[in-house]
C-alpha positions in Angstrom: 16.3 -7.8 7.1 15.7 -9.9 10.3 12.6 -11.5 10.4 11.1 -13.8 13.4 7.3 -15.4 13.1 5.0 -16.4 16.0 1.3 -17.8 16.2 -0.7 -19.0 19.2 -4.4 -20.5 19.4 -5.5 -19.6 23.2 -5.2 -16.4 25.3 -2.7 -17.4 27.9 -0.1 -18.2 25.2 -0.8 -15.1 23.6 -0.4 -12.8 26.8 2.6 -14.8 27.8 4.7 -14.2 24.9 3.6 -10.9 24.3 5.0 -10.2 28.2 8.3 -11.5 27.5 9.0 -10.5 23.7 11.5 -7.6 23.2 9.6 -6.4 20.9 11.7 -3.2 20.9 14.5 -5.4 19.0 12.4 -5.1 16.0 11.0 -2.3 13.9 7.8 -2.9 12.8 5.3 -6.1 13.8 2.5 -7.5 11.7 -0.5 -9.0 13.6 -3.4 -10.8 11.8 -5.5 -12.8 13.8 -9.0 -14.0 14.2 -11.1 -11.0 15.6 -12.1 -12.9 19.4 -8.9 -12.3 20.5 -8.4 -9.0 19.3 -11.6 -7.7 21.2 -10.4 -9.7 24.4 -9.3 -6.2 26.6 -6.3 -8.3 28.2 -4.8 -8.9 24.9 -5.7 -5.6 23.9 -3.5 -3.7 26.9 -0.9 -6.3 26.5 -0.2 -5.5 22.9 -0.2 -1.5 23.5 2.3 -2.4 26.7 4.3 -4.9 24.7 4.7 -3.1 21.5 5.1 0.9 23.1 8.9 1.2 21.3 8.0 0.1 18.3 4.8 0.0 15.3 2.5 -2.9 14.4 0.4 -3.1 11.4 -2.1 -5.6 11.9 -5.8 -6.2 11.4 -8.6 -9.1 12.0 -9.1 -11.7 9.1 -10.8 -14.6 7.7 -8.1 -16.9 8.2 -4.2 -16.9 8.9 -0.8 -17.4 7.2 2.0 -17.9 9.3 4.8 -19.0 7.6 4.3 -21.9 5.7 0.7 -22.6 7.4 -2.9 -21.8 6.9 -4.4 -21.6 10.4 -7.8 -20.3 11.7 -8.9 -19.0 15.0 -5.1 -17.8 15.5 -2.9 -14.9 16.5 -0.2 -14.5 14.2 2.8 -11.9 14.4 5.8 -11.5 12.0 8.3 -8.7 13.4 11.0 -7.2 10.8 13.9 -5.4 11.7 15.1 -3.0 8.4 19.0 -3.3 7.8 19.0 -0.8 5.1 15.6 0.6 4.4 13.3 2.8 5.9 9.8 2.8 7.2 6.9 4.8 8.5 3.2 4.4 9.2 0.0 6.4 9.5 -3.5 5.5 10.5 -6.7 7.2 9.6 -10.2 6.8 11.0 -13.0 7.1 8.4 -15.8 9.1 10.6 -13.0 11.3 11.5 -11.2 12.4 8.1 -14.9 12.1 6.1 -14.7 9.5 2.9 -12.5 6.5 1.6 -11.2 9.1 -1.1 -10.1 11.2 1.2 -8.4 9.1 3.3 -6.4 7.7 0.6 -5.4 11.4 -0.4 -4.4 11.6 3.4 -2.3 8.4 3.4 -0.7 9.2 0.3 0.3 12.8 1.1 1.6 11.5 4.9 4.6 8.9 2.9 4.9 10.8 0.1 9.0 11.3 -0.4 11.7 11.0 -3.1 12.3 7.8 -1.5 9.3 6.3 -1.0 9.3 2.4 -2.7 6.3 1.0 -1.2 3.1 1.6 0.4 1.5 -1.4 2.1 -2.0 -1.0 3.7 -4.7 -2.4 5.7 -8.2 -1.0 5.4 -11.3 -2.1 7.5 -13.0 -4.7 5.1 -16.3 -3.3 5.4 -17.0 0.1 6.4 -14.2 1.4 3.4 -15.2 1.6 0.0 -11.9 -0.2 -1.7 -12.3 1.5 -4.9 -12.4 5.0 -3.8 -9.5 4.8 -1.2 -7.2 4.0 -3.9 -8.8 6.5 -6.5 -7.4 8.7 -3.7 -3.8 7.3 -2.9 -3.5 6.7 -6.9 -4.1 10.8 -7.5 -1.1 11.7 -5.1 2.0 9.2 -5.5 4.4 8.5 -8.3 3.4 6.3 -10.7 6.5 4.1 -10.2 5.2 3.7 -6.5 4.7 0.2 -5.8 1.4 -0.3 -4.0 -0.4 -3.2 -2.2 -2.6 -4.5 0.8 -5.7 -6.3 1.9 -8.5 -5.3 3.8 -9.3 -6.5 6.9 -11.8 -9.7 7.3 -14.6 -11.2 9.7 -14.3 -14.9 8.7 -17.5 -15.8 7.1 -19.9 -13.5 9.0 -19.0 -9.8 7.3 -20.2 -7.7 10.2 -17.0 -5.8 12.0 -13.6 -6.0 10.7 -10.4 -4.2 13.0 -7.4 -2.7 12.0 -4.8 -1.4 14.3 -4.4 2.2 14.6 -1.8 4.6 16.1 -2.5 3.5 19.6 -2.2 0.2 18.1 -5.7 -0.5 19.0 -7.4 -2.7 16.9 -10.9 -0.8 15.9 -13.3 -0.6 13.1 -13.4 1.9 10.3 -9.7 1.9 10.8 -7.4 2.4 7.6 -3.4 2.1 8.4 -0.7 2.4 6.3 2.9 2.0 6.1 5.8 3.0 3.6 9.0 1.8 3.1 11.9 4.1 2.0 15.4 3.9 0.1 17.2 0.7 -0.1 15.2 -2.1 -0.5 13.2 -3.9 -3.7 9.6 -5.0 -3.5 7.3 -7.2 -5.9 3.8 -7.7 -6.5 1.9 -10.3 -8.2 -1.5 -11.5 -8.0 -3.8 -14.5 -9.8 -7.1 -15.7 -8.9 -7.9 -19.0 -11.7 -11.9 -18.6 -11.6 -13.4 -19.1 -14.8 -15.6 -17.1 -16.2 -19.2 -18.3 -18.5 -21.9 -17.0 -20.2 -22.2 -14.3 -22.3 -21.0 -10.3 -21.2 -23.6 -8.7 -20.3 -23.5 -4.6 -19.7 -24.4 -2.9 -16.6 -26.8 -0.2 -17.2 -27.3 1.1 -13.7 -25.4 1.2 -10.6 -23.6 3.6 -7.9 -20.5 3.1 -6.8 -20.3 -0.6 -5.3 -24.0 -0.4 -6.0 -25.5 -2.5 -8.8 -29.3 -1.9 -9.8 -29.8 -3.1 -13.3 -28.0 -5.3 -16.0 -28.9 -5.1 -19.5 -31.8 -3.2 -18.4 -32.8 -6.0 -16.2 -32.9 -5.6 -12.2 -29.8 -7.1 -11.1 -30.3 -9.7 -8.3 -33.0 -11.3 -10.9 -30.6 -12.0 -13.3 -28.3 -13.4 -10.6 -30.3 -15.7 -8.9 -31.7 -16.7 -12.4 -27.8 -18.0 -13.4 -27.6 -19.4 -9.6 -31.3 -21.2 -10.1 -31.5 -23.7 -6.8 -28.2 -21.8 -5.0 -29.9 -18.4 -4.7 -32.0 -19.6 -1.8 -29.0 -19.5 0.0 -27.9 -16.2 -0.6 -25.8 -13.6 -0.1 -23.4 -16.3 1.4 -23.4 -18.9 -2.1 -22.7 -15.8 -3.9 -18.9 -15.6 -2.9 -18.8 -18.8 -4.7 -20.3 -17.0 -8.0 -18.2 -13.7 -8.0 -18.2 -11.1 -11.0 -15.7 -10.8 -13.8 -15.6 -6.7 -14.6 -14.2 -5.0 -17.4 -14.9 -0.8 -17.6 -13.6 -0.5 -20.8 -12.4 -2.9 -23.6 -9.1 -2.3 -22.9 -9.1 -2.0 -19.3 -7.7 -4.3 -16.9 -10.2 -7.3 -15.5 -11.1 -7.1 -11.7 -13.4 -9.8 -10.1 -16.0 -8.1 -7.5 -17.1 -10.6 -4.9 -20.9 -10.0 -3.8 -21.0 -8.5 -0.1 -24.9 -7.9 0.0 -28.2 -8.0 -1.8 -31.2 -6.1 -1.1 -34.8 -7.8 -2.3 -36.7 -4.5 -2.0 -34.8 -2.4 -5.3 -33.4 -5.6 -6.6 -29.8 -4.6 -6.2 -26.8 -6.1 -4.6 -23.7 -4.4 -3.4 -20.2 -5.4 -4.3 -16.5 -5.2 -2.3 -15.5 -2.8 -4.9 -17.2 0.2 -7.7 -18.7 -1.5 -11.0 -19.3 1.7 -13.1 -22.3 2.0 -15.2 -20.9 1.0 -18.7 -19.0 -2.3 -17.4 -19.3 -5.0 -19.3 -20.0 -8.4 -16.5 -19.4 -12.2 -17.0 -20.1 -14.5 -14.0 -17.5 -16.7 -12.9 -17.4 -20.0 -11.0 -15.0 -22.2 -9.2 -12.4 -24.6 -10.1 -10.4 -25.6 -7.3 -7.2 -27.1 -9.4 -7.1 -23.8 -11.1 -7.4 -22.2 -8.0 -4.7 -23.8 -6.5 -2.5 -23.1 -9.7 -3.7 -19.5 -9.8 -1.7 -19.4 -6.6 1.3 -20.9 -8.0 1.2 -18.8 -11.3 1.3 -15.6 -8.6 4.3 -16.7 -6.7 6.3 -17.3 -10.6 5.4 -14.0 -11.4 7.3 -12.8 -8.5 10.2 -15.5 -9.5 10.4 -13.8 -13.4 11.0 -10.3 -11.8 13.2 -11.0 -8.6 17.0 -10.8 -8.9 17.7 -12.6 -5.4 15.4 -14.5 -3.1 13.0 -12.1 -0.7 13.5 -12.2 2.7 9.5 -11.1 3.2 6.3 -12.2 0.9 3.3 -10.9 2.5 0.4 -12.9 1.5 -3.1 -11.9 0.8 -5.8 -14.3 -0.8 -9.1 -13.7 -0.4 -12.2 -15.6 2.2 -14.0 -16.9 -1.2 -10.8 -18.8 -2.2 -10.9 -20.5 1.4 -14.4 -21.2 1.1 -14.2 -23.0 -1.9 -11.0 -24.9 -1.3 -11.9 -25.9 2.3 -9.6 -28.4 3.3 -7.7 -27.6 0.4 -6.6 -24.4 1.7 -3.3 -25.5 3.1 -2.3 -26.5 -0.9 -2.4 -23.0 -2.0 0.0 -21.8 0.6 2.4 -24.6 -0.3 1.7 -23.7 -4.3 3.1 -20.3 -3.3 5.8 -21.4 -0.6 7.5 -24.2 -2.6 8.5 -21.5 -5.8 11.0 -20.1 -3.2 13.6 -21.3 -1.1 13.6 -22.3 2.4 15.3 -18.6 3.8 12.1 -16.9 2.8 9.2 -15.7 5.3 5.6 -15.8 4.1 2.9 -14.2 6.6 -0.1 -13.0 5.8 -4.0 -13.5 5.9 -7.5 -14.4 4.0 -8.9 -11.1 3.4 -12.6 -9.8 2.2 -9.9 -7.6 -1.0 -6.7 -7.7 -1.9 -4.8 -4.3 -3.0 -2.5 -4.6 -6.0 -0.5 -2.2 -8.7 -0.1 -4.5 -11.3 2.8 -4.7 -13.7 2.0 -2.1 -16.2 -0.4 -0.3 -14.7 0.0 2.8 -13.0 -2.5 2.3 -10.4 -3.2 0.3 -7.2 -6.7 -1.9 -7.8 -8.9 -3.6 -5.7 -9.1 -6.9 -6.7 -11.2 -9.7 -5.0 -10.5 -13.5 -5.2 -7.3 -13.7 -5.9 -4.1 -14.5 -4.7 -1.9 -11.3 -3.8 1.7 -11.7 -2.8 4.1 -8.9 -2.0 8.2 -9.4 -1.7 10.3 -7.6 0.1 14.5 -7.7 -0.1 17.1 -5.4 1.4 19.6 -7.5 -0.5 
């Protein structure tokens, strides 16, 4: 695998680079950048001119990783050229194919093959309800397909999110995916290091990513009465105060990270579905553990690799930059430094990270974590 990294903070770089790069030496291009430039209708044409012989995945985020760096406000691309493998994408538009669900179903039956390895996806980070995509990609592959992704992010303001489509356009309500075929090996791990307090609590009314009542109790009152002094500052102090959800006692644990609250039916609305019967624990910060949560993802790679990837998409989520601040750029390095210096890390701060992991047979949204995905022709 050939792989070659690039990042720019102004328009003119971007637009000159993008006007000289053969971009047709390389297979497939990954673009995350902050959302201003991907609006900007120069940068726009320049990408569809620049990139016409070949496919980009790409989408807007909360923050960028480009190589060993954590960078904001930036345009980021990593191209790949396959040696041995296979590839091949599909993008979906949620008002045209109808539901999250189904477009997963879509996505899933496009790369479905004998060969199929891998299927790594971008989703718009608002619009797309997480849960129910994968509930739809989950019910069409193989189980011994690996799965991951993120969905797309806004920084800190969670209003429009862009992923780039088959016209490699960058648009909302945009979900693209891309799977990779026959000779290569991919990884997944993820870890977020929050810790959880309090007793479980059970929730007794919700739909979907819509919460209404814990322990029989409206749900935003019981939330802001564990946040006391910090609710005023709501919904934005509740990414540092995320959920800890189990649907059954031996299911897996997911964290949901709080995307809205409503003050008329008391509810608030979460990235991804808490079933009616989950049992709940809030969770707070601790930025050392945090920072090793990132580490303990990149080992977990490490155990399962049998030579050094030449790819790790990274994908941690915007709470996790929030809380570390200007501690960000330690979690990258926590991940870069368990491998050696001929790996290539790109990736971005997303509002969910996507993850099958090991053991399970399905993709999960998971939120606050750190999600890392290898790749290796060797």
């Amino acid at each position: 695998m050939k792989v070659t990294q690039f990042i720019f903070n102004n328009k003119a770089q971007i637009i000159n680079h993008l006007s000289e790069f053969k971009a047709k030496d390389y297979d497939l291009h990954f673009i995350f950048s902050d959302k201003s430039f991907l609006k900007d209708p120069e940068i726009q044409n320049q990408i569809v001119s620049s990139f016409a012989d070949s496919d980009v995945m790409g989408c807007s985020t909360a923050g960028e990783i480009s190589n060993k760096k954590f960078t904001e406000l930036s345009f980021s691309i990593c191209s790949i050229k396959l040696e041995k493998a296979r590839y091949k994408k599909c993008s979906y538009n949620l008002d045209e194919v109808g539901n999250s669900f189904t477009v997963g179903q879509s996505i899933a039956k496009s790369l479905k093959a004998d060969s199929l390895k891998h299927i790594f996806i971008l989703s718009d980070g608002i619009a797309v309800n997480g849960t129910h995509l994968l509930d739809g990609i989950n019910s069409i592959i193989a189980p011994e397909v690996n799965v991951s992704g993120g969905l797309a992010g806004d920084g800190a303001a969670f209003q429009e999110t862009l992923v780039c489509n088959r016209e490699k356009q960058f648009v909302p309500n945009c979900i693209s995916a891309v799977g990779f075929y026959g000779d290569i090996q991919t990884h997944t791990a993820s870890f977020g290091g929050w810790d959880s307090f309090g007793m479980d609590r059970f929730v007794t009314k919700s739909v979907d990513n819509v919460v209404y009542e814990i322990d029989n109790q409206p749900a935003l009152d019981l939330y802001k009465s564990y946040l006391g002094e910090l609710s005023k500052d709501l919904p934005g102090s509740a990414l540092f105060f995320p959920l800890e959800m189990r649907e059954s006692e031996n299911s897996e644990v997911l964290v949901r990270t709080i995307l809205g609250i409503n003050e008329t039916d008391k509810s608030m609305t979460f990235a991804g579905n808490i079933p009616t019967g989950s049992s709940v624990r809030l969770m707070k910060a601790n930025v050392n553990r945090i920072i090793d949560g990132a580490e303990k993802a990149a080992n977990i790679i490490g155990e399962n690799i049998q030579s050094e990837p030449e790819l790790v998409l990274m994908v941690s989520c915007v709470g996790r930059k929030l809380v570390l601040k200007q501690l960000t750029q330690d979690e990258i390095e926590a991940v870069t430094d368990q491998f050696n210096g001929n790996t290539h890390f790109a990736g971005f701060y997303s509002y969910g990270e996507l993850l099958k992991s090991k053991g399970e047979q399905d993709c999960k949204l998971h939120n606050q974590t750190m999600t890392l995905t290898s790749f290796s022709e060797k």
